[in-house]
C-alpha positions in Angstrom: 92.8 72.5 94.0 93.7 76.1 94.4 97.2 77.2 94.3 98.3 78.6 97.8 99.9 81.9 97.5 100.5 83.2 100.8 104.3 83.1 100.5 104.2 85.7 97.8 102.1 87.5 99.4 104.3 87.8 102.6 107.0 88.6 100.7 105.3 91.8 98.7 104.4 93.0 102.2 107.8 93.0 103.1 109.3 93.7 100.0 107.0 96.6 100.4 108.3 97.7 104.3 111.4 97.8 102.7 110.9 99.7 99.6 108.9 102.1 102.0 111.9 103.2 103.9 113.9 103.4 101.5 111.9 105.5 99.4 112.8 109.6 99.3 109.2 110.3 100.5 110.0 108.3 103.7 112.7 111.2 104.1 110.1 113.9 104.4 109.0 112.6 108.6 113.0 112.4 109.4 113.6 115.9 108.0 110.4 118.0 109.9 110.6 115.4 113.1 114.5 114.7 113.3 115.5 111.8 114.9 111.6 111.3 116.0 110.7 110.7 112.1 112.3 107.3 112.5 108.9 106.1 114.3 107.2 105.7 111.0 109.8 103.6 109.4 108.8 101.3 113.0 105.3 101.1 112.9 105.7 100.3 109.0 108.3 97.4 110.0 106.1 96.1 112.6 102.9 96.4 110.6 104.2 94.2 108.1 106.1 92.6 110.6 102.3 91.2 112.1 101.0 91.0 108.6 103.4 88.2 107.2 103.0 86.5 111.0 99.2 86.5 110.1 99.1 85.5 106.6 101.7 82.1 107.4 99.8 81.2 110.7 96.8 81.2 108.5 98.3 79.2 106.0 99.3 76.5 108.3 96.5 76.6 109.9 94.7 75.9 106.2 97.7 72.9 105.5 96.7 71.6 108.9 92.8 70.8 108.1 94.0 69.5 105.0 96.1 66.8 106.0 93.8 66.0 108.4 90.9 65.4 105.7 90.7 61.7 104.9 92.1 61.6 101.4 88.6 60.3 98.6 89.2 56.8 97.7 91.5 56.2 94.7 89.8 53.8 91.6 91.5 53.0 88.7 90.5 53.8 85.4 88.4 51.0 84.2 86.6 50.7 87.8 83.9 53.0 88.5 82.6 53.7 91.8 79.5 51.6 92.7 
């Protein structure tokens, strides 16, 4: 079974919103645009904002047609299957 990793993954996007604006380069748009640079740091938090929405729906959507797989029959170890 393959290991799931779509919570990490939503948390380095966000992890990576947030670095983002807090970075010095981020300071370049709000120093040339004023208080208009601050759109940047919105579309980032947004972006990643849709990006962790996407990757949980998807995994719940993958958990969903998982359960609803009939689980293979169980046989114990000195039974084979016939």
């Amino acid at each position: 079974m393959e290991k799931d990793r779509s919570t990490l993954k939503a948390v380095l996007v966000g992890l990576g919103a947030v670095l983002y604006g807090a970075s010095p380069i981020d300071l370049v748009p709000e120093i040339l645009a004023g208080p208009l640079g601050f759109g940047d740091d919105a579309v980032v938090l947004i972006g990643a904002g849709v990006a962790i929405w996407r990757i949980m729906r998807n995994r719940n959507a993958r958990r969903r047609a998982a359960a609803a797989q009939p689980a293979p029959p169980q046989y114990w170890p000195s039974e084979s299957p016939r």
